[in-house]
C-alpha positions in Angstrom: -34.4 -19.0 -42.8 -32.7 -22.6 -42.6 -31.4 -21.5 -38.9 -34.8 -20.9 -37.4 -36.5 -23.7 -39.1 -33.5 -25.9 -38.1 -34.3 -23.4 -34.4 -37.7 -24.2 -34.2 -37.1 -28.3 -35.2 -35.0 -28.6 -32.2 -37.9 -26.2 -29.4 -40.5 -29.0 -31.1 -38.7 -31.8 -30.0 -37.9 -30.5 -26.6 -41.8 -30.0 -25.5 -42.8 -33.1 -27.3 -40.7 -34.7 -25.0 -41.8 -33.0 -22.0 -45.1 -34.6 -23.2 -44.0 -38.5 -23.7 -44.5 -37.6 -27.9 -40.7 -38.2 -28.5 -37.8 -38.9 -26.3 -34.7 -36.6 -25.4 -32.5 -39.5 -27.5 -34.5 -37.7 -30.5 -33.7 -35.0 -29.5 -29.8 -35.3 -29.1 -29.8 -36.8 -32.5 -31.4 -34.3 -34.6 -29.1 -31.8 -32.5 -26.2 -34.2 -33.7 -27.1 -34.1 -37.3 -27.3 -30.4 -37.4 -23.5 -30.4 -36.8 -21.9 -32.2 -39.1 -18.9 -34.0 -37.6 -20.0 -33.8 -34.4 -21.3 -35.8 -31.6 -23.4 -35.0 -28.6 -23.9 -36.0 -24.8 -26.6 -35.3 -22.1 -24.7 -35.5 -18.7 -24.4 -34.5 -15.5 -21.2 -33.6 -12.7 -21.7 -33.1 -9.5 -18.6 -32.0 -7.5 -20.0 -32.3 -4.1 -19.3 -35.7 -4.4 -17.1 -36.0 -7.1 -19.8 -38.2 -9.3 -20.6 -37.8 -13.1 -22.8 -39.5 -15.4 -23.6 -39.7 -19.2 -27.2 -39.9 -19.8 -27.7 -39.9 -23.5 -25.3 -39.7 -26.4 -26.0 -39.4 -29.8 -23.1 -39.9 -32.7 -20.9 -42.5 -30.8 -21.7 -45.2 -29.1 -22.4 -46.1 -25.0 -18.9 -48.1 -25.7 -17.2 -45.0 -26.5 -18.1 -43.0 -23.3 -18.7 -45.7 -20.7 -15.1 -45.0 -18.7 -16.0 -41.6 -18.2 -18.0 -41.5 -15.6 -15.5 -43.7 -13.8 -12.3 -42.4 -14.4 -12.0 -40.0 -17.0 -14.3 -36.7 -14.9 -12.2 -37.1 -12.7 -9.1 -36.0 -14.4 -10.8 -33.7 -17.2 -9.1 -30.1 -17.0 -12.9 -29.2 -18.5 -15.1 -30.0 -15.5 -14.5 -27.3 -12.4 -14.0 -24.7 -15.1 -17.2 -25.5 -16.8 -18.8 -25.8 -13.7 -18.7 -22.0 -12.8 -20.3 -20.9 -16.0 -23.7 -19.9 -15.5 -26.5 -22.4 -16.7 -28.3 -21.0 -19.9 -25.0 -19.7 -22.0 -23.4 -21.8 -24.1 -19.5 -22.0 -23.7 -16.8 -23.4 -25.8 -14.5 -24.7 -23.4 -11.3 -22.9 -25.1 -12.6 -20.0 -23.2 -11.6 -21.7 -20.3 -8.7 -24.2 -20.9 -6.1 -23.4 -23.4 -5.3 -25.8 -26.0 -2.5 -26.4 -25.4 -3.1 -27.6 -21.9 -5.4 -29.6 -22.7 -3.3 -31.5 -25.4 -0.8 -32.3 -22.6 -3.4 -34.1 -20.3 -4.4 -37.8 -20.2 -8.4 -36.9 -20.6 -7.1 -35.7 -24.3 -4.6 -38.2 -25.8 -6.3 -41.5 -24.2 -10.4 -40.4 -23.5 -10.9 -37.3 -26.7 -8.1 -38.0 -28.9 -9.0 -42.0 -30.1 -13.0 -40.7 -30.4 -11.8 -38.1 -32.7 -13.0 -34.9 -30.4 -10.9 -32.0 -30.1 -13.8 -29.1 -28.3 -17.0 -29.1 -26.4 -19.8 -26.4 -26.8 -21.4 -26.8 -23.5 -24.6 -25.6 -21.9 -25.7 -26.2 -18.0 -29.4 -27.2 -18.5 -30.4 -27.3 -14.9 -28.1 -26.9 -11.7 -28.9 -27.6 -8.0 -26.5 -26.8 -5.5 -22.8 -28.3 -6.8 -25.0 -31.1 -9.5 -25.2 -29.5 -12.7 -26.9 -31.3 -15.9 -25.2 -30.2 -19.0 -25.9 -30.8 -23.0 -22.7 -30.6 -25.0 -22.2 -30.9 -28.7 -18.3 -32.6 -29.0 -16.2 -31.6 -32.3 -13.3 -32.4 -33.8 -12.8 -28.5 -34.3 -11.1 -26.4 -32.2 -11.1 -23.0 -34.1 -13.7 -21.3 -31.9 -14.8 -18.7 -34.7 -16.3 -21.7 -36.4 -17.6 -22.8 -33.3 -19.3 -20.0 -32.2 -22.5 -20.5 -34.8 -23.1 -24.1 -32.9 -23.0 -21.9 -29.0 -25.5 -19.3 -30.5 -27.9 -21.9 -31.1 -27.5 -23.7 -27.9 -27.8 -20.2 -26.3 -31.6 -20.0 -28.8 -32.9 -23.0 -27.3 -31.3 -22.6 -23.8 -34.7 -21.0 -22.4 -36.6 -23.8 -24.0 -34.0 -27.0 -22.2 -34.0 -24.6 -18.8 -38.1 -24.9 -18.5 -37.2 -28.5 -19.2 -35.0 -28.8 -16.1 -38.0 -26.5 -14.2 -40.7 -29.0 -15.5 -38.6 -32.6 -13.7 -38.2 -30.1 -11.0 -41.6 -29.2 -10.3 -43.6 -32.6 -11.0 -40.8 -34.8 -9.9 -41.4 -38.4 -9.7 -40.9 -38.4 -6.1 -43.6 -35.7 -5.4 -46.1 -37.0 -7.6 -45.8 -41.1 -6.2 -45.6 -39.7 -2.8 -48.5 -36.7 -2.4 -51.0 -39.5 -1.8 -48.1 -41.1 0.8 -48.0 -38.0 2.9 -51.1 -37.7 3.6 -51.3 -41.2 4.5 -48.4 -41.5 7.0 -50.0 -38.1 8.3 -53.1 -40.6 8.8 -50.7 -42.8 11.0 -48.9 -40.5 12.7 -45.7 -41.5 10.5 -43.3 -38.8 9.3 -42.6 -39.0 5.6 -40.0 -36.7 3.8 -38.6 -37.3 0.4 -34.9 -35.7 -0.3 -32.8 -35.3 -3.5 -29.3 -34.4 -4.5 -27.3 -33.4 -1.4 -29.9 -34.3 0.9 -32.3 -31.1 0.0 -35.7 -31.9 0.5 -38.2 -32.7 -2.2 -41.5 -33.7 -0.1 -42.0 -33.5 3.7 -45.0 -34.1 5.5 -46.7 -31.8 8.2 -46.2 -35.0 10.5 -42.2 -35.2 9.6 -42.0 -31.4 10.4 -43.0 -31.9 13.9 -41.0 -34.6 14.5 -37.9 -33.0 13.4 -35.4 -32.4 16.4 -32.2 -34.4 17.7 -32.6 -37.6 15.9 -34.1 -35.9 12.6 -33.9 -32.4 11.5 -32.3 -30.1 9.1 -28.6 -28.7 9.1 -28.0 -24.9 9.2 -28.2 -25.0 5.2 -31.9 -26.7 5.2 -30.7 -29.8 4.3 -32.1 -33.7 6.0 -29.8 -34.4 8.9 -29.4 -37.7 10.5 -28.2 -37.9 14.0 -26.0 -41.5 13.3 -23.1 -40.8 11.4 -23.4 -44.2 9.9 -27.1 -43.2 8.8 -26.1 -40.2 6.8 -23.3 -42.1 5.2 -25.8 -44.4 3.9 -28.8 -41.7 2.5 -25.7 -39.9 1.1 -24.3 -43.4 -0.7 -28.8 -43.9 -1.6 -28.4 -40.9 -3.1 -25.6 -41.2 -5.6 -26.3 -43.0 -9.0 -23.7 -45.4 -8.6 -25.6 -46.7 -5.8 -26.2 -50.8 -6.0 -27.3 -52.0 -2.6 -30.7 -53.2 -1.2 -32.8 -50.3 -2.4 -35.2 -50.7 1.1 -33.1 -50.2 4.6 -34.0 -49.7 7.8 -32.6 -48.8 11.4 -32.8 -46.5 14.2 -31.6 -43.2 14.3 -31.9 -42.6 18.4 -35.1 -43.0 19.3 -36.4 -43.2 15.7 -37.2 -45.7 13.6 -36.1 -44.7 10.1 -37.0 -46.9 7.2 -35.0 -45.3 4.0 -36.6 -46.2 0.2 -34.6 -45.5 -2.8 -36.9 -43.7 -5.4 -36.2 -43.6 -9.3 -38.4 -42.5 -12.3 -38.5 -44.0 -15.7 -34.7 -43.9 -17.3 -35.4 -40.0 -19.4 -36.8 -38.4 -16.3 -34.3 -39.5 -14.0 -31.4 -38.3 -15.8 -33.1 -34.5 -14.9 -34.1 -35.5 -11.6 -31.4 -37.8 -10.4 -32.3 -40.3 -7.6 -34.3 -39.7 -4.7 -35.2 -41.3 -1.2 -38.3 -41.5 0.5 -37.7 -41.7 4.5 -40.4 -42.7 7.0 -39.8 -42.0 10.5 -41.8 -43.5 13.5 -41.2 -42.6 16.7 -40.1 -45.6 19.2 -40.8 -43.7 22.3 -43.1 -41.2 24.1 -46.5 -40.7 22.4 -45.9 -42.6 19.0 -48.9 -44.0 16.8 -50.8 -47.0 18.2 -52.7 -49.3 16.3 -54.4 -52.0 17.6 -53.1 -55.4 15.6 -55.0 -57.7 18.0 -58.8 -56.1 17.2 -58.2 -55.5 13.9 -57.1 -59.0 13.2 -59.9 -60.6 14.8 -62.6 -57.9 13.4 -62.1 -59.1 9.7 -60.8 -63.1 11.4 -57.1 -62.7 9.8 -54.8 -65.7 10.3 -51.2 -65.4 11.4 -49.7 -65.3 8.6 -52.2 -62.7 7.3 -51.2 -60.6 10.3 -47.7 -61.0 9.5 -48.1 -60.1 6.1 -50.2 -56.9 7.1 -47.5 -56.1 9.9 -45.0 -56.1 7.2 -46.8 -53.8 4.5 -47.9 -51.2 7.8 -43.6 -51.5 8.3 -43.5 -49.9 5.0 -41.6 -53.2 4.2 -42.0 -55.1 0.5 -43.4 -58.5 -0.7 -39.6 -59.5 -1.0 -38.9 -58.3 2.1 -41.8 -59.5 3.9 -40.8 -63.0 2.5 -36.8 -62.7 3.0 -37.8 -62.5 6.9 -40.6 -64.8 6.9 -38.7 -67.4 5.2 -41.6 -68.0 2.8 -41.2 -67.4 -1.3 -42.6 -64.1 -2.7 -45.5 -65.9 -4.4 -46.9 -66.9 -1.0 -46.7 -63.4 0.5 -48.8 -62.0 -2.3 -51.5 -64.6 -2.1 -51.6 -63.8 1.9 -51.6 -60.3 0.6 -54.7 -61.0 -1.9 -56.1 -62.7 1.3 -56.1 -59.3 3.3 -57.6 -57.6 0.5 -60.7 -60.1 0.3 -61.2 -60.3 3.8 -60.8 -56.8 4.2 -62.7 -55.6 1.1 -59.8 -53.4 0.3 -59.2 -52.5 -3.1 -55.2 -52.5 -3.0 -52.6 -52.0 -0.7 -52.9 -48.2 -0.4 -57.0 -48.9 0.1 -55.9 -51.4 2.9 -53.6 -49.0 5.0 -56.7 -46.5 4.6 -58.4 -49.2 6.4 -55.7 -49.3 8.9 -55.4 -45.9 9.6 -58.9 -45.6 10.4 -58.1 -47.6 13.6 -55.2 -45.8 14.4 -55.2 -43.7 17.8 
């Protein structure tokens, strides 16, 4: 009776999450307490390109785990053999490397060994393509008899943590900000396409479709493919979490002008999603959009720095790096911005490239 109370504690906490009620942290730590002596982690590995990352821990502290994302993954005889169990069964890693091998490794005596951890009990939440996001409940037990209790009920609530990983997947941050953005660029004749882990696409616009070909399209496996090699280095860095650069960059791929955005939810969600980029493409040649700065300007009697401002946020650029280039502070771009909005009668920014689009041909 205590097991499916204990069961049902656990499913609770999972939706209530889902619906901003309670957080995953809760989550990890009533897991935690129901498994005495143990610790748990929320944390993905992603072998494509040889990233991990710990989301959430409960029972030890950030401290504890913060070198293995840097170094340790990388050596752990645990990872590629966890990897190829299917998501939604629980596994304790014995199954897959022998004690005794694991004693003789460097992840065990310097990473497990000094945080008092001996097994794992691990269960892929959510996988897409090589990235896999994982909950695993670490024990200073290795008899897996005893172990086996804590994998049947990660396998209970498996169903329950996979329609968590479907939910990110289906209303993903980048979808829902950019829904509203597609249809707008398709309003300027802008491509707009939104990709994810390994470059698969999230959100693409009927506009970005048509302009796929030479300098943007997809690869034979229906992934984003940038014709400049240096361009697809750079989405590929955009898109891994260790990623600290300018999160707005811009250049041309051939005869496209490619503006790339780097797109992140609030800190729970993006630990499902991972990050995203939003790309806008605009064509530099042939029968690109044409907009008409000059009447525009003088139908609502902008000044030049109005216009510059308004040329900026039409760039897809930001008030920081509207100002950067300008040479102005940030505060004076967003009172020229409040300007455009007065004269214009728009209602935001979004409202004001409506207005824009309007006089697009």
């Amino acid at each position: 009776m205590q097991t499916q109370v204990d069961d049902s504690q656990l499913i609770e906490l999972i939706y209530a999450s889902l619906l901003g009620e309670s957080s995953w942290q809760d989550f990890l730590d009533r897991l935690t307490r129901m498994a005495p002596g143990c610790w748990s982690v929320l944390h993905a590995n992603d072998l494509a390109n040889g990233e991990a990352s710990v989301g959430l821990v409960s029972g030890r502290s950030a401290g504890d785990v913060a070198d293995y994302p840097t170094y340790y993954h990388h050596i752990s005889p645990w990872v590629r053999y966890c990897q190829a169990n299917p998501t939604g069964a629980a596994n304790v890693v014995e199954r897959n490397v022998p004690g005794h091998m694991l004693e003789r490794s460097e992840f065990y005596t310097d990473f497990l060994r000094p945080i008092e951890t001996r097994s794992a009990i691990g269960i892929g939440v959510d996988r897409e393509g090589e990235r896999s996001l994982i909950v695993s409940l670490m024990t200073p037990n290795a008899v897996e008899d005893e172990l086996l209790p804590l994998a049947q009920r990660l396998n209970r609530i498996a169903p329950h943590l996979m329609r968590a990983g479907e939910f990110y997947r289906r209303t993903s941050f980048a979808a829902q900000t950019t829904e509203l953005g597609a249809t707008f660029f398709d309003a300027l004749h802008m491509g707009m396409v939104v990709v994810g882990n390994g470059r698969r696409i999230r959100t693409c616009s009927d506009v970005a479709r048509r302009m796929f070909g030479r300098d943007v399209g997809l690869d034979p496996a229906g992934r984003l493919r940038l014709s400049d090699p240096m361009a697809q280095s750079l989405l590929g860095a955009m898109l891994t979490r260790r990623y600290d650069g300018p999160a707005h960059q811009r250049l041309m791929v051939g005869d496209m002008l490619v503006t790339m955005i780097r797109m992140e939810g609030e800190r729970e969600r993006s630990i499902f999603e991972g990050p995203g980029v939003c790309l806008t493409m605009e064509p530099m040649t042939g029968a690109g959009r044409f907009f008409d700065l000059d009447q525009f300007s003088r139908s609502y009697g902008l000044t030049g720095s109005e216009v510059r401002a308004l040329t900026g946020l039409i760039a897809g650029k930001s008030i920081a790096d509207i100002a950067r280039e300008a040479g102005r502070s940030r505060e004076t771009i967003r009172t020229q911005v409040k300007s455009l909005y007065s004269k214009t009668g728009a209602r935001g920014e979004a409202d004001l490239l409506r207005l824009v689009s309007g006089m697009t041909c």
